[in-house]
TIKEMI-622691 format. One record per residue (C-alpha): residue in three letters; x, y, z. Coordinates in pm, whole numbers, padded with zeros to 5 digits, m for minus. Example, Ala and Ser with C-alpha at 12.3 -4.5 7.8 and 13.67 -1.06 7.14 Angstrom:
2
- ala | 01230 | m00450 | 00780
- ser | 01367 | m00106 | 00714
% end
This chain:
276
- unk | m01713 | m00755 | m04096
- unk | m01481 | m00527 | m03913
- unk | m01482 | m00541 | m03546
- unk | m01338 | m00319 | m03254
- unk | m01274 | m00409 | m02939
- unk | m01233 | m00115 | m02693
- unk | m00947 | m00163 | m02411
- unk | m01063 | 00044 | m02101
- unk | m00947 | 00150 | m01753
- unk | m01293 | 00142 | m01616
- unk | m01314 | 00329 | m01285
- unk | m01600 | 00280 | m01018
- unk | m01789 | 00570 | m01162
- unk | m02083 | 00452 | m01408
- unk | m02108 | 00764 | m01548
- unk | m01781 | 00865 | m01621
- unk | m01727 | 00531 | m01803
- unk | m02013 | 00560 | m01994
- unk | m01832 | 00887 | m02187
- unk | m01545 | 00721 | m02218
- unk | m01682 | 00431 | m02418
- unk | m01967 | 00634 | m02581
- unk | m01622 | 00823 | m02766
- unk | m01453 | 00582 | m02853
- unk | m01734 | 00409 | m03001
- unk | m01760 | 00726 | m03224
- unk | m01367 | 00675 | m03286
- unk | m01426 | 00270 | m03394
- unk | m01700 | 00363 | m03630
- unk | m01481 | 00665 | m03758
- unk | m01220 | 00363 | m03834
- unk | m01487 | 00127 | m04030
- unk | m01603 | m00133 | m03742
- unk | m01988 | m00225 | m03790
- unk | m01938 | m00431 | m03474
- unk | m01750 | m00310 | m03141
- unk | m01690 | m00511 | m02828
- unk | m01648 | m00354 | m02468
- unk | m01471 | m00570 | m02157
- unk | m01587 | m00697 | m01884
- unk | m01760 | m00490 | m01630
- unk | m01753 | m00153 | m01873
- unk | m01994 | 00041 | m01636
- unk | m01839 | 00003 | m01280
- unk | m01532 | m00200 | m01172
- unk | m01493 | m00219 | m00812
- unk | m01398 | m00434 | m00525
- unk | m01590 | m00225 | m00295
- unk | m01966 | m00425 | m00200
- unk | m02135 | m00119 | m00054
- unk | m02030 | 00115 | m00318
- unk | m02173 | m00098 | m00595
- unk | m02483 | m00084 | m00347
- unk | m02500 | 00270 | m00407
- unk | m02372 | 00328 | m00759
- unk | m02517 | 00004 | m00973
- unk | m02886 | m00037 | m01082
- unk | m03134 | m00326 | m01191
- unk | m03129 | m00345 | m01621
- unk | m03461 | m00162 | m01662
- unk | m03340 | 00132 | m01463
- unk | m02978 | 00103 | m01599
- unk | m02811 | 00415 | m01744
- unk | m02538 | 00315 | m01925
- unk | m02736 | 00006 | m02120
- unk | m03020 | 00239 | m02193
- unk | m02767 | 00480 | m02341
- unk | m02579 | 00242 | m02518
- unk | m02876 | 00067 | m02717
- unk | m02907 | 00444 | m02842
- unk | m02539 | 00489 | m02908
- unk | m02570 | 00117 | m03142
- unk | m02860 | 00269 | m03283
- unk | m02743 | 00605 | m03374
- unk | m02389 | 00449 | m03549
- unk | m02605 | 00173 | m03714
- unk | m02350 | m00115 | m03530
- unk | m02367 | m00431 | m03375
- unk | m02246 | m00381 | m02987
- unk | m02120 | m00649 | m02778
- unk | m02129 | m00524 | m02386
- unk | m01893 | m00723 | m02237
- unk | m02075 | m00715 | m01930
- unk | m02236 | m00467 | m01689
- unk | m02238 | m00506 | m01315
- unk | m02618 | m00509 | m01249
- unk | m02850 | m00529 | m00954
- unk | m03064 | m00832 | m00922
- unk | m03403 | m00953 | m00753
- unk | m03234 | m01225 | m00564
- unk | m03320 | m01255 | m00160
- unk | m02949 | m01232 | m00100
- unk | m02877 | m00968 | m00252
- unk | m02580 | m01048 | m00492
- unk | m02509 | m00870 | m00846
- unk | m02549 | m00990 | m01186
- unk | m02225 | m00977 | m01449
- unk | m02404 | m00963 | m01732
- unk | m02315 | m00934 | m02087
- unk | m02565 | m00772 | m02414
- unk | m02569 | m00835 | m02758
- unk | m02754 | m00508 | m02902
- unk | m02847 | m00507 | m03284
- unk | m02774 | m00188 | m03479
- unk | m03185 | m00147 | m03449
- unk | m03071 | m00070 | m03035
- unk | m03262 | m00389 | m03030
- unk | m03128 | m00630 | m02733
- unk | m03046 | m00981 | m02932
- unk | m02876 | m01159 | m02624
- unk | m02797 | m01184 | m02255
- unk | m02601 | m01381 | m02100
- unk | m02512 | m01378 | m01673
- unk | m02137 | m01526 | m01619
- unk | m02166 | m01920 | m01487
- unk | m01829 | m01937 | m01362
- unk | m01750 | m01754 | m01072
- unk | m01381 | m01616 | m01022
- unk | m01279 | m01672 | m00595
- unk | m00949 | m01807 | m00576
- unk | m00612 | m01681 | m00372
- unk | m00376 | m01605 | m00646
- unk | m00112 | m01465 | m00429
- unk | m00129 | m01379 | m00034
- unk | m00202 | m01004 | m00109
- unk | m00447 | m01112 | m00393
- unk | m00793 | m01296 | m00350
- unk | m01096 | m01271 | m00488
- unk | m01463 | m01427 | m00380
- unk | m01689 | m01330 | m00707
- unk | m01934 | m01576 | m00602
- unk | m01998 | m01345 | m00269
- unk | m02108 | m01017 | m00469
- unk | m02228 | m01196 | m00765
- unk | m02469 | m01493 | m00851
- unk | m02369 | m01720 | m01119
- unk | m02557 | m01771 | m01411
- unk | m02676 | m02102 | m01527
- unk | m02770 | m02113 | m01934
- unk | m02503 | m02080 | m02253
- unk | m02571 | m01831 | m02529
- unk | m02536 | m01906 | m02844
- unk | m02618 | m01572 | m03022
- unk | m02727 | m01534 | m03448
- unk | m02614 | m01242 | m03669
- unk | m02620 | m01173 | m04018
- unk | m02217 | m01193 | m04002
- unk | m02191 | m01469 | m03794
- unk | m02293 | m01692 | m03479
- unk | m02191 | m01602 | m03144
- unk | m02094 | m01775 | m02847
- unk | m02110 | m01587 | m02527
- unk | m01843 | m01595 | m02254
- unk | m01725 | m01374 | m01983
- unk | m01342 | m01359 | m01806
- unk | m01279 | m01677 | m01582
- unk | m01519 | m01874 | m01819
- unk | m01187 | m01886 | m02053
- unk | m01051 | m02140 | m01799
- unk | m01342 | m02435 | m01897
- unk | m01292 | m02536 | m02262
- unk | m01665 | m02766 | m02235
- unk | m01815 | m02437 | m02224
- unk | m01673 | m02295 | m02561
- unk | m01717 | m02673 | m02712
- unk | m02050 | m02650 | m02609
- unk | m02071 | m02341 | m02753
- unk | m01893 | m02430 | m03095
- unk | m02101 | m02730 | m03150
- unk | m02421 | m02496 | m03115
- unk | m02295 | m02340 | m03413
- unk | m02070 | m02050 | m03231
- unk | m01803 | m01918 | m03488
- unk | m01674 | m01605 | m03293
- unk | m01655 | m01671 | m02934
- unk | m01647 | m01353 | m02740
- unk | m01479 | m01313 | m02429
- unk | m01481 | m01022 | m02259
- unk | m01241 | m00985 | m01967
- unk | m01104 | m00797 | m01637
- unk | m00834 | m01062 | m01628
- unk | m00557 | m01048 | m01306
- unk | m00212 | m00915 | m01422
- unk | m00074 | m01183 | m01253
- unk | m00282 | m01434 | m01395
- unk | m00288 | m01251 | m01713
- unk | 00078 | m01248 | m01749
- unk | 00113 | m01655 | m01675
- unk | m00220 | m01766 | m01911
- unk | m00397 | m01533 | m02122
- unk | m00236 | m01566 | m02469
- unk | m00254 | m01921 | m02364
- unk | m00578 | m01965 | m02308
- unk | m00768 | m01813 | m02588
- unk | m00518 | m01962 | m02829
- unk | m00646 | m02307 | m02672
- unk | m01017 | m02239 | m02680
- unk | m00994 | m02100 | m03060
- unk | m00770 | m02402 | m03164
- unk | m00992 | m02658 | m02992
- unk | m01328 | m02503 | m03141
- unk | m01232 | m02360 | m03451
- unk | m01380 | m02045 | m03395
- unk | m01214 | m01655 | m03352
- unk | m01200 | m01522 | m03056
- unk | m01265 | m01197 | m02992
- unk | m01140 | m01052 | m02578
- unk | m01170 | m00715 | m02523
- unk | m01007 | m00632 | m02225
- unk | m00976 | m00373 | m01956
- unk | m00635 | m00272 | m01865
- unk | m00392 | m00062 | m01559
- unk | m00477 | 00018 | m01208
- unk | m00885 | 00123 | m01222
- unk | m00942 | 00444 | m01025
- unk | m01169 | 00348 | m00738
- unk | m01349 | 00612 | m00475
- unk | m01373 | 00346 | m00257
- unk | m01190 | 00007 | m00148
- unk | m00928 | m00162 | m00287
- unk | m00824 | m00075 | m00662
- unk | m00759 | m00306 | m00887
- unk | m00476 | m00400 | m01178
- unk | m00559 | m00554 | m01477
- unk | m00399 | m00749 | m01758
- unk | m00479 | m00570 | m02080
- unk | m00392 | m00693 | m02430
- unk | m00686 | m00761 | m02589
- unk | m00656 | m01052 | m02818
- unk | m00822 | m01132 | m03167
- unk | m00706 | m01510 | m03234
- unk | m00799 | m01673 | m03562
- unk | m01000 | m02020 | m03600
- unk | m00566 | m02160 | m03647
- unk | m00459 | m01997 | m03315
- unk | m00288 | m01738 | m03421
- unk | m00268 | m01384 | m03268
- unk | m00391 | m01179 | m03526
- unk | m00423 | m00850 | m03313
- unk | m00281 | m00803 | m02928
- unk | m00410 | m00471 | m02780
- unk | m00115 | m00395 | m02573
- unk | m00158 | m00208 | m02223
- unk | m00288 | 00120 | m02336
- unk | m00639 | 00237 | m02375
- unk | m00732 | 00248 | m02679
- unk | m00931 | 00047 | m03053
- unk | m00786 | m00324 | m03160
- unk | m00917 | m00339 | m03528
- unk | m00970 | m00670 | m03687
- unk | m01171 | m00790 | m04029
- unk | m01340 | m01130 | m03978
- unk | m01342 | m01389 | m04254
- unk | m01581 | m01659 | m04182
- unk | m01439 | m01829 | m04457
- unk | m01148 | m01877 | m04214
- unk | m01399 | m02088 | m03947
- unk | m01475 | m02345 | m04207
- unk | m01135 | m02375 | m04327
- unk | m01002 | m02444 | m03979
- unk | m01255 | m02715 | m03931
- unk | m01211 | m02904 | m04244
- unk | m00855 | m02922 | m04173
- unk | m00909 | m03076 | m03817
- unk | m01291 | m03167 | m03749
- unk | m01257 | m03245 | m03432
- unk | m01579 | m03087 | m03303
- unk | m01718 | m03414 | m03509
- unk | m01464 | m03661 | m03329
- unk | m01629 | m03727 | m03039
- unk | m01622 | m04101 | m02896
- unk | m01805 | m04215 | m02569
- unk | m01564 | m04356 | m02301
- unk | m01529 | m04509 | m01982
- unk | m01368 | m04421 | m01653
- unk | m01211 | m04323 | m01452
% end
């Protein structure tokens, strides 16, 4: 299988992301990919609470999903959606982050709402409280495809390898994880990280990424890392996406997962211990 992973500057405008991605998707098909992966929050990225109020939607009503299902559809591709900011039912009123797994059929295989929530001071002039805006989800995908089985992350997730073990021993082979990662913290961890959570699993990992300073109408804007990373089931970086916007290509070999774990099975090494 050859996947794509689209880097984008998402602004706060749903709309005007949605043609972004909708061309490039044309472009990664153009270049061979039968599955493409978007970042985190691909329809609206914004720090701005009462703008999401009045651009953001609940999924049934939700432009850009209902669009992209079509888009899979039309270019006969698997589709990972990173995530989409969504409106939820919940008395307080706080947002999903919720990433789709949409067969080429337009067919919606998976969900799954981000458990870990990102609020943390990584400098003075940077903060963040995710868990104020959004809700965190509670349940791990694990998601099947003819070319492989998926394990479903999003962003700040990266930072709790029992998540992608639990995932791995499900039977993930590709963990996906979809980002809007801090330069800052980017810069310090990112290669880091998913080089960890593939060596510890066995798995690829797949992070799309979104990447600059995001064009806002309203509130703070925000920077983001970039270089979306394809790490093989060995830890290495097979593809880094740089800062730009643009397609990472990669072909996946899942002869490469089993390899990596009959070399070092330690997803069957478990022992029970006590303490502390």
């Amino acid at each position: 299988m050859r996947a794509a992973m689209l880097q984008l500057t998402s602004s706060d405008q749903p709309a005007d992301n949605l043609a972004m991605v909708q061309g490039m998707i044309a472009d990664a098909v153009v270049g061979g990919a039968g599955f493409v992966l978007t970042p985190e929050v691909t329809n609206c990225l914004s720090s701005s609470r009462s703008h999401q109020q009045s651009v953001l939607k609940h999924e049934a009503d939700d432009a850009t999903l209902a669009a992209l299902r079509e888009t899979a559809q039309q270019h006969d591709i698997w589709l990972s959606l990173g995530s989409l900011a969504l409106k939820t039912s919940d008395v307080d009123g706080r947002f999903a982050n919720r990433q789709f797994l949409i067969a080429p059929s337009g067919e919606i295989v998976a969900r799954y709402d981000k458990i870990h929530m990102f609020d943390v001071d990584v400098t003075p002039e940077e903060t963040y409280r995710e868990s104020d805006g959004y809700r965190p989800g509670t349940q791990a995908v694990v998601a099947k495809t003819p070319f492989a089985m998926l394990g479903l992350t999003i962003c700040y997730d990266l930072r709790f390898p029992y998540l992608h073990r639990r995932l791995a021993k499900a039977g993930a082979e590709i963990l996906i994880a979809p980002a809007a990662f801090s330069h800052v913290t980017g810069a310090a961890h990112w290669h880091a990280l998913l080089q960890a959570r593939a060596i510890e699993t066995g798995c690829y990992v797949l992070a799309p990424a979104q990447t600059g300073t995001h064009p806002t109408s309203k509130g703070k804007s925000r920077r983001t890392y970039g270089h979306s990373l394809v790490v093989s089931p060995w830890g290495e970086v097979l593809a880094d996406g740089g800062t730009d916007v643009g397609i990472t290509f990669v072909d996946l070999d899942r002869e490469k997962v089993s390899k990596a774990r009959r070399q070092v099975p330690s997803l069957s090494h478990d022992r029970e211990f006590d303490g502390p």
